[in-house]
C-alpha positions as CSV (number, residue, x, y, z in Angstrom):
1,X,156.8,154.8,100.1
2,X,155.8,154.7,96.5
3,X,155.3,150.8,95.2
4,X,158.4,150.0,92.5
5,X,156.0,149.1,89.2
6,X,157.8,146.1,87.0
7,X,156.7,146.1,83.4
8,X,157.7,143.1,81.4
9,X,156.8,142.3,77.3
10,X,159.8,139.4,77.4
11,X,159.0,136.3,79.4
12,X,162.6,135.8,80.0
13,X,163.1,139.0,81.8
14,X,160.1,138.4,84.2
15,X,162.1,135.1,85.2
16,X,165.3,136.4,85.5
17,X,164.1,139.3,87.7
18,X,164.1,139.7,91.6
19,X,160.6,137.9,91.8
20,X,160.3,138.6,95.7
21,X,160.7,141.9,95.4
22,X,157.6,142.7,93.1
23,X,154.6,144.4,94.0
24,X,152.9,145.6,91.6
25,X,153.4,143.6,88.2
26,X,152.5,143.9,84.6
27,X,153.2,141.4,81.9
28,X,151.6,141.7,78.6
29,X,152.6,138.5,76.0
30,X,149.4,138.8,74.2
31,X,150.2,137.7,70.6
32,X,152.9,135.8,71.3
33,X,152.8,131.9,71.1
34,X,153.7,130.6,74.0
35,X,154.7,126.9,74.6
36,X,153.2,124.5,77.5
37,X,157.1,125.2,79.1
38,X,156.8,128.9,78.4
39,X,153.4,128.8,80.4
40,X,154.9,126.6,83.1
41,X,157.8,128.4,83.7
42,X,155.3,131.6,84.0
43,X,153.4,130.0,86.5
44,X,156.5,129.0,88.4
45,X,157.9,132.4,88.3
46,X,154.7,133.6,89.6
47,X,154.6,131.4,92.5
48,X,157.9,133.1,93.9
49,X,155.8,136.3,93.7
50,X,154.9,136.5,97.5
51,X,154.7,139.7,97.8
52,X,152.7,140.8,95.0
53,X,149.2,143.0,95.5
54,X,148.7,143.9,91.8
55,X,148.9,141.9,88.9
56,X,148.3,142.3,84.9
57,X,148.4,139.6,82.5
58,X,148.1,139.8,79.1
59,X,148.1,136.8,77.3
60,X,145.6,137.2,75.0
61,X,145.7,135.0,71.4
62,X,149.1,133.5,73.0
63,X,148.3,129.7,72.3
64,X,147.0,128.9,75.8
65,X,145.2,125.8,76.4
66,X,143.8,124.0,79.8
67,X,147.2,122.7,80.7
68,X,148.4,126.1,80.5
69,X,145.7,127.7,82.4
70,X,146.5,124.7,85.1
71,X,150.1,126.2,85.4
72,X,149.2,129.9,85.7
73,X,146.1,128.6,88.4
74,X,148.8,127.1,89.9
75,X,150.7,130.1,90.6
76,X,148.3,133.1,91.1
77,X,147.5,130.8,93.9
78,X,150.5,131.8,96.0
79,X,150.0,135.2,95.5
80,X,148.0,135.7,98.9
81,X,148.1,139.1,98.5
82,X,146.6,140.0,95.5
83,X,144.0,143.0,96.1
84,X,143.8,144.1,92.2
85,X,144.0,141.6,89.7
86,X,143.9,141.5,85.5
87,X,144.2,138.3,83.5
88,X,143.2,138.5,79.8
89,X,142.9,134.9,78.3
90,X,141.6,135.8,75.4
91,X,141.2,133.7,71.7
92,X,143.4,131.0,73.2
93,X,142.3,127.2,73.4
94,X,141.1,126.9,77.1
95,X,137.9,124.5,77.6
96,X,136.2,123.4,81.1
97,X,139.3,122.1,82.4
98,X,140.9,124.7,82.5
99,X,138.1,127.1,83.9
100,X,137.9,124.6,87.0
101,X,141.3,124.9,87.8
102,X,141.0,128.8,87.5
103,X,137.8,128.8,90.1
104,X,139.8,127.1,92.7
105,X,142.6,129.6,92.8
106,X,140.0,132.2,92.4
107,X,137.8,131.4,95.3
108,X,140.5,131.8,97.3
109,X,141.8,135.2,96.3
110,X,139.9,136.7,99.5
111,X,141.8,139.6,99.5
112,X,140.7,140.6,95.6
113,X,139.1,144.4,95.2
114,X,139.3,144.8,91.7
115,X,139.0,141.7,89.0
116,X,139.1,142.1,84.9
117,X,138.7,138.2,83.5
118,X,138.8,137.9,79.8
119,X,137.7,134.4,78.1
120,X,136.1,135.5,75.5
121,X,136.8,133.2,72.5
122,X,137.4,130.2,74.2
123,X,135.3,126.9,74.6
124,X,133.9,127.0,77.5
125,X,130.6,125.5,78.1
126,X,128.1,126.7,80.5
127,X,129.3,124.3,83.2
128,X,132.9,126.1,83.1
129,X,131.3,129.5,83.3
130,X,128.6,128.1,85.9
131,X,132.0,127.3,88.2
132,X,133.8,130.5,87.8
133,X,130.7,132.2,88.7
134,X,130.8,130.2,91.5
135,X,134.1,130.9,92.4
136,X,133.5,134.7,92.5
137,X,130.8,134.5,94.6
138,X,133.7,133.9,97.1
139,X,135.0,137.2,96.4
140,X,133.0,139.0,98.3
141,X,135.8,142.1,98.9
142,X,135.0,142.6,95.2
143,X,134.4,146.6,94.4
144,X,134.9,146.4,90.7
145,X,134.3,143.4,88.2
146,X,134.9,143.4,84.7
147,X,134.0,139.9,83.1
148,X,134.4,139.0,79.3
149,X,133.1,135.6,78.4
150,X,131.9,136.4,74.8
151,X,131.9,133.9,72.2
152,X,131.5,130.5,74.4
153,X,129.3,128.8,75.0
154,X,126.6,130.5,76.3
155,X,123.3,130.0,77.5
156,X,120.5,130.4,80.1
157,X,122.0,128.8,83.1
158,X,125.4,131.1,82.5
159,X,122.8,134.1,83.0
160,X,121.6,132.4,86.4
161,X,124.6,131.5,88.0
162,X,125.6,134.8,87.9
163,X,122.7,136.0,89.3
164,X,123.6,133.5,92.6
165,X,126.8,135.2,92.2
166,X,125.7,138.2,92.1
167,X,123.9,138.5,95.1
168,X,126.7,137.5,97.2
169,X,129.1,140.0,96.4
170,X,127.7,142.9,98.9
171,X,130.8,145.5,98.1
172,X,130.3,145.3,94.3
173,X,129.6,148.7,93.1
174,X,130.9,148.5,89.4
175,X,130.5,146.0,87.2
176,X,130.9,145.1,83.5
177,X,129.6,141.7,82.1
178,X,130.3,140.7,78.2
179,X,128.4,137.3,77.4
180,X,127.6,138.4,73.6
181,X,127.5,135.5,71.0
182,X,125.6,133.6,73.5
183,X,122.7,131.9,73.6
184,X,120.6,133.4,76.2
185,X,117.3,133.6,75.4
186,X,115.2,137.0,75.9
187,X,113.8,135.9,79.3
188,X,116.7,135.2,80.8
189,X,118.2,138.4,79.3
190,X,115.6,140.9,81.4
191,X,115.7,139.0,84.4
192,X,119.9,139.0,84.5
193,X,119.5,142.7,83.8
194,X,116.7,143.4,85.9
195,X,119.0,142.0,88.9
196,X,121.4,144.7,88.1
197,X,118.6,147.2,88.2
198,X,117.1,146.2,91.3
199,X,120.7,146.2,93.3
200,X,121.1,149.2,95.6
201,X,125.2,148.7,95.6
202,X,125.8,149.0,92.0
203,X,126.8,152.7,91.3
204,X,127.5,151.8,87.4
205,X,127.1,148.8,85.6
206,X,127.1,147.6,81.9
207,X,126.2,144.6,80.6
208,X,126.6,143.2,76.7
209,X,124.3,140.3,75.8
């Protein structure tokens, strides 16, 4: 039996819709801007989303901060099932705070296959990137890995914590990593790509420094 797809542009509809039954689910908001209760009530509505294996959100440039990110952490977490998942958090307001909140629920998305993260214009530091590379490294179903964290913060112990991170995701075969507007110096930059090289399991990989 085919999976029933739910496509939603109107938070409103999302809430008002049979949340159980949803399987696969994409919401895109980006551009809109969203208040801490519009977030909440998101991540509440999310949380009665047991049964969901795939999920899309876009909420790119939609006013976002750490608080936010804490309510959407909140409830990605109760989706247990979650092989495939998209989260675009892009040009919002979201600091170290929030990325810590966002590696606990990821570190325990064991079931995740295929993960896109966008933070790129955020604020965070290399300590809030340090511990979302630490979360993935938890993820070790990963097969495909698409990570955006352009425009923070960046510098040469980002490039080595993925490198841990890296090396304990066995299944990866595709990856895509955007850290450009960092500050990684040329050093760090050939050994972080020279990892990539030297990995047997990566079929295709691209990386923007």
């Amino acid at each position: 039996m085919n999976q029933q797809k739910h496509f939603f542009q109107k938070l409103e509809d999302f809430e008002n819709s049979q949340l159980q039954s949803h399987q696969t689910l994409q919401i895109l908001l980006n551009g809109e801007d969203l208040s801490e209760e519009d977030v909440k009530g998101l991540g509440f509505a999310l949380e009665k989303c047991t049964n969901l294996s795939n999920l899309a959100l876009g909420l790119g440039g939609s006013s976002i901060n750490s608080i936010g990110v804490s309510d959407l952490s909140s409830g990605i977490a109760k989706c247990t099932n979650l092989q495939n998942l998209m989260l675009d958090l892009s040009s919002n307001q979201i600091d170290d705070i929030g990325a810590s909140r966002l590696s606990t629920t990821l570190q325990n998305c064991k079931n995740l296959s295929n993960l896109m993260l966008d933070l790129g214009y955020n604020y965070l530091s290399e300590q809030g990137q340090s511990w979302l590379f630490l979360a993935l490294s938890h993820c070790t179903n990963l097969s495909n890995l698409k990570l955006c964290f352009s425009y923070n913060l960046i510098g040469n112990k980002c490039a080595l914590s993925f490198c841990s991170a890296l090396a304990k995701l066995n299944n990866l075969q595709n990856l895509k990593l955007d850290l450009v507007g960092g500050l990684i110096n040329r050093s760090q930059k050939f050994k972080l790509k020279s990892k990539c090289f030297k990995s047997r399991r990566l079929v295709i990989f691209e990386i923007k420094l």
